[in-house]
Each structure stands twice: as C-alpha cells, then as structure tokens.
N, C-alpha and C positions, 0 to 999 in steps of 0.2 A: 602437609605444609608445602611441599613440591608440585603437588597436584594445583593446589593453590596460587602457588606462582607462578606456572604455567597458564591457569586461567586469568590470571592480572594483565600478562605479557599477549593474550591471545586477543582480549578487552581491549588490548590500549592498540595495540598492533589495528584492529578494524575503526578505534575512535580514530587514529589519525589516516587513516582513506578513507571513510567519512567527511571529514574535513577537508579532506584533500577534493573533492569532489562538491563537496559546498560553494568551495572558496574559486573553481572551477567552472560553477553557475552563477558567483557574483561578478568573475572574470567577464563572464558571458554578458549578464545584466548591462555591466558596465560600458561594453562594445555597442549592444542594441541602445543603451543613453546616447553614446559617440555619435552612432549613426542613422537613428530614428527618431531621436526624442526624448525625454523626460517619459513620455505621456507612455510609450510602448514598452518603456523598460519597469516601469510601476508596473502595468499588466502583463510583467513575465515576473517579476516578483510577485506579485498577488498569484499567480496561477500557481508558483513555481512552491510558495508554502503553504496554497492549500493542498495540492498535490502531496509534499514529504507530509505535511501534518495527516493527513486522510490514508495516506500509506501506514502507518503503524498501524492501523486497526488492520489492514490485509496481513500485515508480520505477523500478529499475533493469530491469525488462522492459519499462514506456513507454521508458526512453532504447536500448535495444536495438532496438526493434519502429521510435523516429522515423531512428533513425539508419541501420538497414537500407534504409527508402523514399526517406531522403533528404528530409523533410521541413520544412520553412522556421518558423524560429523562429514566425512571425503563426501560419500555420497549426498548429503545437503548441499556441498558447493558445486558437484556437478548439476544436479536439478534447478537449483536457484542459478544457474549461468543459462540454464536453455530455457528457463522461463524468466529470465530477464529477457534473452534474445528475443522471445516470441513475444514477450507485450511488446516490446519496441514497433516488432513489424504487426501486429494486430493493433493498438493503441493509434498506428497513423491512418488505418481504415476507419477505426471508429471513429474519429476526430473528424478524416476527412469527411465523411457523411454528416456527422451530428454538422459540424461544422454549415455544410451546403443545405440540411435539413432546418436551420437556424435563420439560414440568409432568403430559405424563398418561405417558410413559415414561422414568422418571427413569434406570435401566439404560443409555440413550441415551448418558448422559456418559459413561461408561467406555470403548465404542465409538468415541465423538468422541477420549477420549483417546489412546487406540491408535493412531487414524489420524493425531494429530498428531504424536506420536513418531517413527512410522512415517516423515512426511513430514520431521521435525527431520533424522533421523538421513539421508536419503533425498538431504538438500541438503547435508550436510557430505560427504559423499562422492562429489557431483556439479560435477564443475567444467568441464563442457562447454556451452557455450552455443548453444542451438539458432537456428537462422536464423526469425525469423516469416516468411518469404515462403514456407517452405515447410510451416506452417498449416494443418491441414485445415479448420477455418472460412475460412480465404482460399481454398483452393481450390472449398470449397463455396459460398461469396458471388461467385465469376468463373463460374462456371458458371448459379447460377438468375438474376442479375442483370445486363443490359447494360451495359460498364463500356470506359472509353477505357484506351486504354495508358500515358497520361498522365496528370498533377496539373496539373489548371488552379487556380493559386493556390491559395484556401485555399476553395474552391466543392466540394460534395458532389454537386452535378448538373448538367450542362450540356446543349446543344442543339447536335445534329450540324447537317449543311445542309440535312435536309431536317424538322428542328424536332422528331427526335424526342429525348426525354430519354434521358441516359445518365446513367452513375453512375460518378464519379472513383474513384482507386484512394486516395482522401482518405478516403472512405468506409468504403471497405474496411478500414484503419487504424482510425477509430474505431471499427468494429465489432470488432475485434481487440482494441481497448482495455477494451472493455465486455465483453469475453470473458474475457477476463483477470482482469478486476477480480471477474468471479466467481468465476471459480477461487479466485482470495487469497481472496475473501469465506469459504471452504468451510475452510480453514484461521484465519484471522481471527477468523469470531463463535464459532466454538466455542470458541477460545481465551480470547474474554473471556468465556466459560460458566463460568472455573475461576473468576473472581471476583463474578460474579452472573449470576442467571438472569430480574434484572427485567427486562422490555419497554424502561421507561422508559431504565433505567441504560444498559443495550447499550445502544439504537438511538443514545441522545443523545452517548453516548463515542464511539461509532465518527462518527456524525454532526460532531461537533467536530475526531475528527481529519483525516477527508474534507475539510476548509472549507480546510485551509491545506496540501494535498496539490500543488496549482498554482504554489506559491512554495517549496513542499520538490525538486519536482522540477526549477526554474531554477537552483536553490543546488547539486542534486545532479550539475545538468548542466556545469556549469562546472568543480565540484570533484569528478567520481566517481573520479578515481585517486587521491586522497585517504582514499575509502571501501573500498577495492579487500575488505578483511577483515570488513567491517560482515555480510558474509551467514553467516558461520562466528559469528558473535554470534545472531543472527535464528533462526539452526536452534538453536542452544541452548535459545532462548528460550521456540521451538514443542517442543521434547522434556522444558522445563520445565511447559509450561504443559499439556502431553500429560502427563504424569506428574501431576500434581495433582488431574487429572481423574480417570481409570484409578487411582489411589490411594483413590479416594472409597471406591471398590468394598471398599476392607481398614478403611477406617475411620482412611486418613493423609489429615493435613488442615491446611495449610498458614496461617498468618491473612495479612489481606488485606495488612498493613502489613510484615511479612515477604516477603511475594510481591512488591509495590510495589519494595519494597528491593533483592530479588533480579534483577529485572527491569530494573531503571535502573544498577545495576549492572555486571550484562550488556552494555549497549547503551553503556554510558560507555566501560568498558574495552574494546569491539570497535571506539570512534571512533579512541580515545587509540590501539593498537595500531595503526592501517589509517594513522591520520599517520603515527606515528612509524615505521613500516616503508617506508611510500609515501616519506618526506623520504629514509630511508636509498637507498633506491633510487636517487632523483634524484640523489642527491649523488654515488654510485656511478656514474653515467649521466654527470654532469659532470665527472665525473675522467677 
C-alpha cells in the first residue's frame, strides 16, 4: 500500500512539470503570436506537437533499453539529463542542415515524405520488440572501449586495482540513448518540415518539447500499459505528416490549423483507445 503511494505521489509529482513545461511552450507560442504573427505561432504549435506526439514512441525505446539493463531509478535521471543536453545541441546541427538542405533542394521534402510513410506504415505492422543488448552500437562500444561487466551505481567511469579507468555499461546505455534519439531525430525534424521550414520555428518546437521529455518518461514509466495502443496512433501520424510532405510535389496542401487539428486528434483518440482497451483487459485479468 506504501509502495503504492509513493508511486501515486512520484506520478503526479512528474504530471505537474509536465505541465509546467507545456504551459511554458504556450507561454512561448503566445510571445511568437505578439511578435510574429498568427501565421508563425501555428507553425511552432504544429511542429511543437508533432514533436511531443512523435516523442512517445522514442520513451518507450528509453523504457525498453533501461529495463533490459536493469537500471536503477537515480541512475535513469542522470542519463535522461545528458541525453536531454545532448539532443538539444545535436538536434540544432541537424535542423540546421536539414533546414539549409531544404532551402537550396526544396525536391528534398518529397523524399523526406516517402521515407516517413515508408516508416508510418513500417511501425503499424511491426509489433516485435527487439532486445537493445543485442545492438550493434553496443557491441561496437564493448569492443573499442574498456568497460566492467558491471553498473557501479549511476558512475560512467570507474578505477580497477591497479587505477586504470574503465567504462560502466551505464555508459554504454547512455550512448544507446543518444543513438536512438537520432534515429527519432530522422523521422521527427522532417516531420515538422510539413509545417515549417524556419530554423527558428523547428529548432525552438522541438527544443520545448525536449525540456519536459524527463517528466514524460516517469509518467510513461509507471503508466505504459495504459499506453500499450498510443504507437499504432504515432505511425498514423508519421504516414500523415509523410503524406503532406510527398503531396507538396502534386500541389496538395494541407493548412497549418487543419493539420494541428488532424494531429491532436490522432494522439487524443490513440490515448483514449489504449485506456479504455488497457482497463478492459485488466478487468478481464480480474475476473
């Protein structure tokens, strides 16, 4: 019962910086309406929840990836803080380029489209979950890197007996993490390409929804069998936003406030679904 309520209080404690961080990026919204337009704060909203909607499918590869190693709550918050810091500063390289790769080969988007469909369609029909311990970045980081067979706490380096430095397989996880997180990146920014192609817009949407990714995944970790349908939502949402792209090419063209609509839509109806299927189960499970 204790255990229990400590997980109610740990839950609600991450729902509200969560929120606190949402309400933070409508702050923001709000500011680019002031001093831009209507028209640029739509395309920091559009970018800004396909980004958090498109990030739950990478959470649920962090809770796959900590729960295969076995790793301890403290040490999920230190890894999930340096691979926050690090998409931050990789996420504005890749922006920047996609971004200038966009402006002198605008053809690009159509290509982006395809492979987002490609990957929409690719995850509704994949329901197998592969092991990360067997990795080819883990196997290639045990190999160039001296590394113990152990997780000494939440430490990335430690000193054998005779003081020379090795490397946890704590490390080896966050570099998994950061691996990962480009991958989604590749999927991600071009998705918010179908609602803008400014520098600013991306980086700052995707930026905002990065900030409260650490309190998405505590909420997610407690409650994912509640979620269990949210990725058959997610791949819609990439074979939508693939399609908008790849559409440019005929001259179909979606407006931002429609798209918005279509997309929170998506993501509302695959919550409401993944409950109400998840409760019917357990009740089924209780009888």
């Amino acid at each position: 019962m204790v255990q229990r309520e400590l997980m109610v209080m740990k839950v609600f404690k991450s729902v509200k910086w969560l929120i606190f961080w949402m309400l933070l990026a409508m702050i923001f919204c709000g500011s680019i309406c002031f001093l831009e337009g209507r028209q640029k704060a739509l395309e920091f909203l559009g970018g800004y929840l396909i980004e958090l909607s498109l990030s739950m499918d990478n959470l649920f590869v962090f809770l796959t990836i900590f729960t295969s190693f076995r790793i301890r709550e403290q040490a999920q918050h230190r890894i999930l803080g340096y691979g926050i810091a690090g998409a931050i500063i990789l996420r504005f390289f890749f922006i920047f380029f996609g971004v200038h790769l966009v402006s002198r080969f605008e053809w690009i988007l159509y290509v982006f489209g395809g492979i987002l469909m490609l990957n929409g369609l690719k995850m509704l029909g994949n329901d197998e979950e592969k092991d990360p311990r067997d990795s080819l970045l883990l196997r290639l980081i045990s190999k160039v890197l001296p590394m113990t067979n152990a997780v000494a706490g939440d430490r990335f380096l430690v000193k054998d007996r005779r003081g020379k430095r090795l490397f946890t397989p704590l490390f080896a996880v966050l570099c998994l993490i950061e691996g990962s997180d480009i991958i989604f990146a590749m999927d991600s920014v071009p998705a918010v390409f179908s609602v803008s192609t400014d520098l600013f817009i991306v980086y700052t949407s995707n930026i905002f929804a990065i900030l409260g990714l650490r309190q998405f995944y505590f909420v997610l970790e407690h409650l994912h069998h509640r979620f269990a349908y949210v990725k058959y939502g997610i791949s819609i949402i990439l074979v939508f936003t693939g399609m908008k792209l790849a559409g440019l090419a005929i001259g179909w063209y979606v407006p931002i406030p429609e798209s918005i609509a279509i997309i929170g839509t998506i993501l509302i109806l695959s919550i409401i679904i993944s409950a109400v299927l998840s409760s019917g189960r357990r009740t089924r499970k209780g009888c």
